[in-house]
C-alpha positions as CSV (number, residue, x, y, z in Angstrom):
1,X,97.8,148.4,119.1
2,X,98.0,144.5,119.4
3,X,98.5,143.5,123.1
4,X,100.4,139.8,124.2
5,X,98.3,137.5,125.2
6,X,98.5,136.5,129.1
7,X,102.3,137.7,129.3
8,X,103.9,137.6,133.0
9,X,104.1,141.6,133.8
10,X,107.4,141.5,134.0
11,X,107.0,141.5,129.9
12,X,104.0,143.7,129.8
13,X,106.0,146.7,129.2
14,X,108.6,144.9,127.0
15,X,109.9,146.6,123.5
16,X,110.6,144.1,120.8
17,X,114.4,145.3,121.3
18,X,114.1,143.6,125.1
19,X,112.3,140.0,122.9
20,X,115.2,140.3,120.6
21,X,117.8,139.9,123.5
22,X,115.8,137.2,125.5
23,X,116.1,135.6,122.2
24,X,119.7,136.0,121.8
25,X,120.5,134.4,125.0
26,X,118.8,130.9,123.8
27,X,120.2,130.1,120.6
28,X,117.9,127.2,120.0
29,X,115.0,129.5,120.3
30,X,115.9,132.5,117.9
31,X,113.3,134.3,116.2
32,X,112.7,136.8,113.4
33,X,110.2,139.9,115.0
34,X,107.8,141.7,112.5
35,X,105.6,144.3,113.2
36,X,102.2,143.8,114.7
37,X,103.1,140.4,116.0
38,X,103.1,139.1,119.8
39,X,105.4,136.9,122.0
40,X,105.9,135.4,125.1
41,X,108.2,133.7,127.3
42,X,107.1,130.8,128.5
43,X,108.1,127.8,130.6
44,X,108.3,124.3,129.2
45,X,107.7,121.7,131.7
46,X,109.2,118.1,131.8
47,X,106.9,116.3,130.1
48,X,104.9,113.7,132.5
49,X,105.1,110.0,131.3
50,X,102.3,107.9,133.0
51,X,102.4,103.8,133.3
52,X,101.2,101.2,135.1
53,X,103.4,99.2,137.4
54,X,103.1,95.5,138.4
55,X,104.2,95.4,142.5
56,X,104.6,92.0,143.7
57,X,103.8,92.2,147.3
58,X,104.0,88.4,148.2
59,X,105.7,86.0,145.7
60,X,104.5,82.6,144.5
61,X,105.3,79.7,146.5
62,X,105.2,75.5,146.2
63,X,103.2,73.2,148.4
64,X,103.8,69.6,148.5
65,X,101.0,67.0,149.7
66,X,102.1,62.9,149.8
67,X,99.1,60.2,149.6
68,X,100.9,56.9,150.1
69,X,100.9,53.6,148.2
70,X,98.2,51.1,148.5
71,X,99.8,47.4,149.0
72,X,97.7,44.2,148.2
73,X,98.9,40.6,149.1
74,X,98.7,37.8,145.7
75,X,99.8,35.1,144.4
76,X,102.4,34.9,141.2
77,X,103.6,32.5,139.1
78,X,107.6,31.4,139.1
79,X,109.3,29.7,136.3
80,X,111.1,26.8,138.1
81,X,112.4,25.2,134.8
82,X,113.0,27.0,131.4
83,X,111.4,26.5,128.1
84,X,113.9,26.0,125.5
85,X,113.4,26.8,122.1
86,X,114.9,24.6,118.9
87,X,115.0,25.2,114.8
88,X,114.0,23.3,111.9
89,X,115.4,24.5,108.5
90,X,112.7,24.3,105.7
91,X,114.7,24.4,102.0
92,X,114.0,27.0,99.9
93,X,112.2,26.1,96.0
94,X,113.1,27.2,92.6
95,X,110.8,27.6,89.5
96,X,111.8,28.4,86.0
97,X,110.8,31.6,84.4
98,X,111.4,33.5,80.9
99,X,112.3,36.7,80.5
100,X,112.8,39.6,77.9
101,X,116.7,40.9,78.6
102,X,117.5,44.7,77.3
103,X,120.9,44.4,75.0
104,X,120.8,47.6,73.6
105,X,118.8,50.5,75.1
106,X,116.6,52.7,72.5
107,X,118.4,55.5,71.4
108,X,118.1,58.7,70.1
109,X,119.6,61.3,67.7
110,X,119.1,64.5,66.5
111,X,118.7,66.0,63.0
112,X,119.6,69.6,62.1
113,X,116.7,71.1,59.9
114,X,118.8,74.6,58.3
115,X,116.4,77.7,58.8
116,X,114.3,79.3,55.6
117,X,115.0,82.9,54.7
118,X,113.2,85.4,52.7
119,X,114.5,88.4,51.1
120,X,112.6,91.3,51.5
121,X,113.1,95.0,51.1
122,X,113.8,97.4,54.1
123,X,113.4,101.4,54.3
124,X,116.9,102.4,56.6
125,X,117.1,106.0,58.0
126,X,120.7,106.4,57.6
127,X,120.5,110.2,59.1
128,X,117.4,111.2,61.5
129,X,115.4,114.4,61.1
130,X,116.6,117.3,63.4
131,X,116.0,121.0,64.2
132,X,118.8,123.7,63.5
133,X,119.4,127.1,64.6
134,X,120.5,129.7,61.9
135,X,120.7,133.7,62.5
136,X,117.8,135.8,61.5
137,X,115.8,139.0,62.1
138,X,113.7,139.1,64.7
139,X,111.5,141.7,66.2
140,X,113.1,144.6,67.9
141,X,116.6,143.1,67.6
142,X,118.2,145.1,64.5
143,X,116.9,148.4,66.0
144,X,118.2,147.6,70.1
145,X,121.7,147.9,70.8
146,X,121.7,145.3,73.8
147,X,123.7,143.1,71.9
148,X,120.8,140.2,71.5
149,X,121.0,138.3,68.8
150,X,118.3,136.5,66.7
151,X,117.9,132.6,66.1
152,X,115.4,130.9,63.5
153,X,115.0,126.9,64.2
154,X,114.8,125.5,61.1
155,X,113.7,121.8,60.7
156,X,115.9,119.5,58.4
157,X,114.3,115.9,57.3
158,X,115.3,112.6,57.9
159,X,117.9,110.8,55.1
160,X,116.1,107.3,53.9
161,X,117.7,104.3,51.9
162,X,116.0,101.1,50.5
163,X,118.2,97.7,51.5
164,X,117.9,94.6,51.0
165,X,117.6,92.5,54.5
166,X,117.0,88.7,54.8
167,X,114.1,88.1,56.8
168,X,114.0,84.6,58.9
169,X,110.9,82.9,58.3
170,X,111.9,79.5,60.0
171,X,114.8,79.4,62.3
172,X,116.8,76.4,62.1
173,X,115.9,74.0,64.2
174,X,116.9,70.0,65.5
175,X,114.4,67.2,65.0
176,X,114.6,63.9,67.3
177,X,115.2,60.2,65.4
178,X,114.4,57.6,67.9
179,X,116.1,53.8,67.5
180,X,113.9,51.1,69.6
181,X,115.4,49.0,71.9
182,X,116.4,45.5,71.4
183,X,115.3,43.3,73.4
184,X,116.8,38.8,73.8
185,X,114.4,35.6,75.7
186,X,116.4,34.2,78.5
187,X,115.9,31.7,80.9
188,X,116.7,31.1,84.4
189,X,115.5,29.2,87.4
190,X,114.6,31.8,90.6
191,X,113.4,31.5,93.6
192,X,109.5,30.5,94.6
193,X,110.2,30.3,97.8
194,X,113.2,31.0,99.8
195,X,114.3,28.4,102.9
196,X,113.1,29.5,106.0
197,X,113.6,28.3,109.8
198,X,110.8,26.9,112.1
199,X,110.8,27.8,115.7
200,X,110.0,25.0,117.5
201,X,109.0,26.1,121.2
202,X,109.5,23.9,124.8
203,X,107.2,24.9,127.2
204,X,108.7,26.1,130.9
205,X,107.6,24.7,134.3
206,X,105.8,26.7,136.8
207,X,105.4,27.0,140.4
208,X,103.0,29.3,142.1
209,X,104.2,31.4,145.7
210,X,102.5,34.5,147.7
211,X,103.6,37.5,146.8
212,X,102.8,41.7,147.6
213,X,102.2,44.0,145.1
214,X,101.5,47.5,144.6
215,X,98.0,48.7,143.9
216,X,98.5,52.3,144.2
217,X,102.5,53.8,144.0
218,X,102.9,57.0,146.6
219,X,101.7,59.9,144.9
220,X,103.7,63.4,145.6
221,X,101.0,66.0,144.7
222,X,102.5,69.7,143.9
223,X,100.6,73.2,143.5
224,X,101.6,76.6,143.3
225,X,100.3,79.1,145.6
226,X,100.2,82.2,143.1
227,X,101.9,85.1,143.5
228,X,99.7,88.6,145.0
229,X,100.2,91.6,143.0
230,X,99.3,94.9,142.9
231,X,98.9,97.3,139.9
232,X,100.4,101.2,140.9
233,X,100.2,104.5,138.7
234,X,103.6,105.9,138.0
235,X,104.1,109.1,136.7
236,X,107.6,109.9,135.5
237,X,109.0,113.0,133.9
238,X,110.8,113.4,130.7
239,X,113.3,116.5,130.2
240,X,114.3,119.5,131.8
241,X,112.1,122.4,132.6
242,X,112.8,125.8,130.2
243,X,112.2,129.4,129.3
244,X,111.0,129.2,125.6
245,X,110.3,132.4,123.4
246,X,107.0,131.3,121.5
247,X,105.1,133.8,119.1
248,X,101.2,134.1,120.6
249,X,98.0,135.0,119.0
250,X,97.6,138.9,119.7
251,X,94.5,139.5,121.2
252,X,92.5,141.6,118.5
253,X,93.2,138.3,116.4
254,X,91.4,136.1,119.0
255,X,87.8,135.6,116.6
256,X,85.1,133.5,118.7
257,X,85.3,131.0,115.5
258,X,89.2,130.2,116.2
259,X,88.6,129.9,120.0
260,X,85.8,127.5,119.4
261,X,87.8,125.1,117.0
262,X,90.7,125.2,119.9
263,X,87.8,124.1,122.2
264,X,86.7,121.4,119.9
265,X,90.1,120.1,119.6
266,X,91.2,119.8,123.3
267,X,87.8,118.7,123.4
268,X,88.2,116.1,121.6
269,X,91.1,114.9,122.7
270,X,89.8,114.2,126.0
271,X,90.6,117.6,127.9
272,X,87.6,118.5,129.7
273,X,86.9,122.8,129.5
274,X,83.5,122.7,129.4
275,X,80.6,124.0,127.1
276,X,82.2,125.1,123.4
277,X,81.1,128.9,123.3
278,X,83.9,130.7,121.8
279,X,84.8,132.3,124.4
280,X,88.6,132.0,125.8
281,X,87.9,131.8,129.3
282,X,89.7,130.0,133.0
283,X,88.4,126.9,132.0
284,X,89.8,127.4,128.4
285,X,93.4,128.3,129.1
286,X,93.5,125.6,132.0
287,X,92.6,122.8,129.8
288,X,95.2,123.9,127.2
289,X,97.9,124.3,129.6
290,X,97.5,120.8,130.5
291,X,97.9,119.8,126.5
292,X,100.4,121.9,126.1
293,X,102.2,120.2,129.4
294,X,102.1,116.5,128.4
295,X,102.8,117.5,125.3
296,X,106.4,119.2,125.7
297,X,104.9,122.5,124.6
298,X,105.6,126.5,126.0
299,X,102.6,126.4,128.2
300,X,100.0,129.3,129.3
301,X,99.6,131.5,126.0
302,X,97.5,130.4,122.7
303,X,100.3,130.0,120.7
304,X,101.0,129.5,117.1
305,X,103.1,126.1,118.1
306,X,100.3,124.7,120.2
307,X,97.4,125.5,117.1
308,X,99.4,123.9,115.0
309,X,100.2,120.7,117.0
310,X,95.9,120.3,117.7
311,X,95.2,121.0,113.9
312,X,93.7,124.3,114.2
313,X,93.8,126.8,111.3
């Protein structure tokens, strides 16, 4: 007799008949019983999400700081009478110069050259080989009264005729006649160098007077006092909590060799369970409770669904 591994014992006792009803009443978890298997109801817990929070516990703030201006007494120079500024046009020169004038562009046209064909002789399959199927004797038919009938493929050949095809050896093609350019001497008087107007510049009168000036301007410093934070741990839970009906490993089927690769893999996935020794133990079934938990798996038996989300065969 196969026995259900870590069952409430409410369900000790159960009959397959009593499985077949729990499954009944959830639809989404029906299931098909055969003989010699296990199952158990199990609870699905909402699955915990974990993330770090950013708590602002006093925000950022401006400071201002004001250093003021630096003033130094001087002297500075005033303009008491304008300078005035005048113009003196400079005519422009001209020198003579020949040059080559385009009358007529150069020019181009094309030539058609006619394309060269050659007649050559072609093999044309005017009717392509195929495969036929005519009645025949076959084994067994002509003695069985099944009705079969018997079918020989028969292969028919292809239909050739020799033509006569032109064959283009040279396509026709255009060919480019260029006409040079004419060209006519003229010429004209242009300009060496073009007028031009000369500033001519009066100089102003000055007067000197005392005067204060700013060495340094007032400077308005600003910093920001940062903000102080602190990180938190949040745990949050996604969905609602459940009665599932999962099929479990039976316990005559529980080999040292498959409890060690289900160590190994919650092993490796950082739940801690202690030494690997095959042996399915407190430790064991704690550590796989807590995958199956964040995972959003029936939690507390070795079931098929958890093997099979951990990779073990």
């Amino acid at each position: 007799m196969r026995s259900l591994l870590w069952l409430p014992p409410l369900f000790v006792a159960a009959s397959v008949s009593l499985l077949a009803e729990a499954a009944a009443e959830q639809p989404d978890q029906s299931a098909t019983f055969s003989a010699g298997q296990c199952w158990v109801n199990a609870p699905i817990k909402p699955r915990p999400l974990h993330e770090q929070v950013e708590v602002v516990l006093q925000e950022s703030s401006v400071r201002y700081s004001v250093a003021p201006a630096q003033l130094r007494e001087g002297v500075q120079q005033v303009v008491t009478r304008e300078g005035t500024k005048t113009y003196r046009v400079v005519p422009a020169t001209f020198k003579q110069v020949t040059e080559q004038v385009l009358v007529k562009p150069e020019t181009q046209r094309s030539v058609v050259v006619p394309a060269v064909y050659e007649a050559r002789e072609a093999v044309l399959t005017v009717e392509e080989a195929k495969t036929v199927l005519e009645p025949c004797q076959a084994a067994g038919t002509r003695f069985g009264n099944s009705g079969a009938m018997a079918f020989c493929a028969t292969e028919i050949p292809a239909r050739e005729e020799i033509v006569q095809v032109n064959v283009l050896v040279e396509p026709e093609t255009t060919r480019l006649i260029t006409e040079p350019a004419v060209y006519e001497s003229v010429t004209r008087w242009v300009v060496d160098q073009p007028a031009r107007v000369v500033e001519v510049t009066t100089e102003p009168q000055l007067a000197t007077v005392a005067k204060v000036e700013t060495v340094t301007p007032e400077q308005v410093q600003q910093r920001t006092e940062p903000a102080v934070t602190r990180t938190m741990n949040i745990t949050k839970y996604q969905g609602e909590p459940q009665i599932v009906l999962r099929r479990a490993i039976c316990d005559s089927d529980l080999q040292p060799a498959l409890i060690s690769r289900l160590q190994a893999a919650l092993s490796s996935r950082g739940y801690s369970l202690g030494n690997i020794d095959g042996k399915l133990g407190q430790r064991t079934i704690a550590a796989l409770s807590d995958y199956q938990a964040d995972n959003g798996l029936a939690i507390g038996a070795v079931t098929y669904e958890s093997l099979e989300a951990l990779g073990v065969r």
